[in-house]
C-alpha positions in Angstrom: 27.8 12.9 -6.4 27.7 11.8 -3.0 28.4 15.2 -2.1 24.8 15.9 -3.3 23.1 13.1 -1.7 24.2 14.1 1.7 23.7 17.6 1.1 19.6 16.6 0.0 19.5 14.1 3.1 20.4 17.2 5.1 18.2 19.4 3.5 15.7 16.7 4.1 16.2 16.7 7.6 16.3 20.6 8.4 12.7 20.9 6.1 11.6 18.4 8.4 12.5 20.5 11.9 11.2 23.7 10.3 7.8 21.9 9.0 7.5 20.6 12.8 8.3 23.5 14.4 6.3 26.3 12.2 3.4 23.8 12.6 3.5 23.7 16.0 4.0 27.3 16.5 0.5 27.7 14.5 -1.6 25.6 16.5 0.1 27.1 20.0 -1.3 30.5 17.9 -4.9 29.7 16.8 -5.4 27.6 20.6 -4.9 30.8 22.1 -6.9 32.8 20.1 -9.8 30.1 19.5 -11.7 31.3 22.5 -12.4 34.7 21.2 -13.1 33.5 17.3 -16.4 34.0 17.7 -16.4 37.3 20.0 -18.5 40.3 18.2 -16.3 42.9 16.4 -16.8 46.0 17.6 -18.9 47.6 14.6 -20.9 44.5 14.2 -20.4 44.0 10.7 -20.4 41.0 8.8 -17.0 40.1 7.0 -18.6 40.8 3.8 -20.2 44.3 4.8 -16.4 45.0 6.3 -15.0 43.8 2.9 -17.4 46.1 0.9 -16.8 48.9 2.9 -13.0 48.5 1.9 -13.2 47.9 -1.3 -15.8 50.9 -1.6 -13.0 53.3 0.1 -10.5 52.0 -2.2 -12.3 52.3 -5.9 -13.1 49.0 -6.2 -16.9 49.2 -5.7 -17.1 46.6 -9.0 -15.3 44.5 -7.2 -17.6 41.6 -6.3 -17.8 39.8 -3.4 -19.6 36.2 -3.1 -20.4 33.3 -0.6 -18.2 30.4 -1.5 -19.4 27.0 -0.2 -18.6 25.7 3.5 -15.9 23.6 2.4 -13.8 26.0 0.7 -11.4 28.5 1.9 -11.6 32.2 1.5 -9.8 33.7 -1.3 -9.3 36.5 -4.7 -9.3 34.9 -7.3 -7.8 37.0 -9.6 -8.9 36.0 -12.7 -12.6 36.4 -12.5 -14.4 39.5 -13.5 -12.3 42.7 -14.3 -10.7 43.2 -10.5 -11.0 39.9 -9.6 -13.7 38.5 -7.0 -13.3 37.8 -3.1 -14.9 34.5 -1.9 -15.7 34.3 2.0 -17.0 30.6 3.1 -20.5 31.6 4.7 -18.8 31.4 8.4 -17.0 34.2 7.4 -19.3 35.7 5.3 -22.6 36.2 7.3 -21.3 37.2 11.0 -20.1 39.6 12.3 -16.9 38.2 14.5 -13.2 39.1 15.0 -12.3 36.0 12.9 -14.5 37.2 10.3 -12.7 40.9 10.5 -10.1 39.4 9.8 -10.5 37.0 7.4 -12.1 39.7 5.1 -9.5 42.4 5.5 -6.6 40.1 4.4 -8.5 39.2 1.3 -9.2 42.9 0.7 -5.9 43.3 1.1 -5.0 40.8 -1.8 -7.7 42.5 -4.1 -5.6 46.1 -3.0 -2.3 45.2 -3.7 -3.3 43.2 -7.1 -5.2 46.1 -8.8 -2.5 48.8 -7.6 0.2 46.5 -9.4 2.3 45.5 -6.0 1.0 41.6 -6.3 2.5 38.6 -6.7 0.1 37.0 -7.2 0.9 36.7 -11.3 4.5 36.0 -11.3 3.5 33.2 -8.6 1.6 31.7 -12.0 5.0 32.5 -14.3 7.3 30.7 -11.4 4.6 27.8 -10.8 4.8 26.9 -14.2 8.8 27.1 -14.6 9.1 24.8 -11.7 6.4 22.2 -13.4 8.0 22.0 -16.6 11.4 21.5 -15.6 10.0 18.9 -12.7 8.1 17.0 -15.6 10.8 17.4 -18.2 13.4 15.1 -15.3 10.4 12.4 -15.3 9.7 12.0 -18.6 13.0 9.1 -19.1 11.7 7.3 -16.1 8.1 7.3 -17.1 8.0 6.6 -21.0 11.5 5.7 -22.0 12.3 3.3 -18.6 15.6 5.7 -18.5 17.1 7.1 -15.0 15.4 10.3 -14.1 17.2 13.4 -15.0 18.3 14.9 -11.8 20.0 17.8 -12.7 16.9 19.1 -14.5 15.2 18.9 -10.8 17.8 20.4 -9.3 17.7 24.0 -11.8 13.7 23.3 -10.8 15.1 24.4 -7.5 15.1 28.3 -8.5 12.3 28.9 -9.7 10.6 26.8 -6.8 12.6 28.3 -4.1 11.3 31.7 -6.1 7.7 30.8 -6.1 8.0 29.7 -2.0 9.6 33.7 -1.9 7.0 35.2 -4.1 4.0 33.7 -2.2 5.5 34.6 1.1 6.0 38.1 0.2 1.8 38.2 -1.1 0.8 36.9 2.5 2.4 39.3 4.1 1.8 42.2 2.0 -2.0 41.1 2.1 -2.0 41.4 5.6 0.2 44.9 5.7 -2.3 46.5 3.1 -5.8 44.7 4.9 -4.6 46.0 8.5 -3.7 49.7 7.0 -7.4 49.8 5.4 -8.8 49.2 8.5 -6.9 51.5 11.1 -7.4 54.2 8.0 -11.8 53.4 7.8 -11.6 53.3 11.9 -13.1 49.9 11.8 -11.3 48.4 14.7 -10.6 48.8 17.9 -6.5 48.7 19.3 -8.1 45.2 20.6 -9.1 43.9 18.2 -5.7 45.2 15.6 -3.7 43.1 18.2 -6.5 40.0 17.6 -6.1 40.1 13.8 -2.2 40.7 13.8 -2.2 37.3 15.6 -4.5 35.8 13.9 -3.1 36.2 10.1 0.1 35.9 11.5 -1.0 32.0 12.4 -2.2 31.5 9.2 1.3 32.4 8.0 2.9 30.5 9.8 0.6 27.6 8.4 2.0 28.6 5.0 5.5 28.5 5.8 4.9 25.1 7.1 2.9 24.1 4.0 6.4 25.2 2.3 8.7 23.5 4.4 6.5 20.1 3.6 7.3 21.3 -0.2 10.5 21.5 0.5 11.1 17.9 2.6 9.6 16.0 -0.2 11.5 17.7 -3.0 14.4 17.0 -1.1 13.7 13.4 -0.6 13.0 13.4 -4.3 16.2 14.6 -5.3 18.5 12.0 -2.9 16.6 9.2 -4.3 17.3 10.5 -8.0 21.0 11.3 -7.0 21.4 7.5 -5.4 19.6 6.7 -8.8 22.3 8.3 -10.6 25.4 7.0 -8.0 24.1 3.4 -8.3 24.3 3.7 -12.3 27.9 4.9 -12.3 28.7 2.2 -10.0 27.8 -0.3 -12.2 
């Protein structure tokens, strides 16, 4: 047992230099890039007539795509209407800039890989909910029956969120494979600006990856405390 609760307090502390240090490595990214966000793409489209045109060249012409409000982030939602719809905050949306290029094209790339069956978008949802009954299933003692936690149930919660990190990391970057492919195969960017949205999404993975390694700290935390929980019991 006190095995475990080093080896989570040293899990604890790597998540934390990886959380750091992907975070950092996004903001070094996007301050680079920031002066040329709002640059003209070459074609002068907006990111929803660049989306369209790459839906249209893929058979997806049903495929709708909407404003979403100026708080939200861009994103398929899978779910809604036959082939799902794309959502582009009105930034994004109305102009025609390189940040806009690229925004649209990695959600085009999403929409892609979804309706040709090379998502992961759906087993992410299968994995999600694994990892949320298992989690909730260790709590339940603590919350309603004033019982120790059951940290072993937590700890199998590890495979299917360790999984589910996988899965959406494997989306991201296949979005952004498929998105970049539809555009050098329409001609609708320059070798410019390919090198401009390369960067760019590959910032916004790297955000991810952070987002996961902050998963990851506090899961860790979580499952020292539980296994302290558990040491402390014995003790006594």
């Amino acid at each position: 047992m006190f095995f475990l609760f080093y080896l989570f307090c040293g899990a604890s502390i790597i998540s934390l230099c990886m959380f750091w240090w992907w975070l950092n490595r996004h903001f070094q990214l996007r301050r680079r890039l920031e002066p040329i966000f709002n640059a003209p793409n070459s074609f002068n489209k907006t990111g929803c007539e660049i989306a369209r045109d790459v839906l249209d060249e893929n058979n997806l012409s049903e495929l709708p795509i909407r404003k979403g409000s100026i708080s939200n982030d861009n994103v398929f939602k899978s779910q809604e209407g036959r082939y799902g719809t794309i959502y582009l905050n009105p930034e994004h949306y109305e102009n025609p800039t390189l940040q806009a290029l690229a925004v649209s094209v990695h959600e085009c790339g999403h929409a892609i890989n979804f309706n040709k069956g090379r998502s992961y978008l759906s087993l992410s949802k299968y994995l999600w909910g694994g990892f949320f009954i298992l989690s909730m299933l260790a709590i339940v003692p603590l919350v309603f029956l004033s019982k120790p936690a059951i940290w072993w149930l937590f700890l199998l919660g590890a495979f299917p969120g360790a999984m589910l990190i996988a899965a959406r990391l494997l989306e991201e970057k296949g979005a952004t494979s498929t998105g970049i492919k539809m555009l050098e195969k329409n001609h609708l960017m320059t070798e410019e600006e390919k090198g401009f949205v390369k960067q760019y999404l590959c910032s916004n993975l790297l955000h991810y990856m952070s987002g996961f390694s902050l998963y990851t700290l506090v899961w860790n935390i979580l499952m020292a405390l539980l296994v302290y929980q558990a040491i402390g019991i014995r003790l006594n």
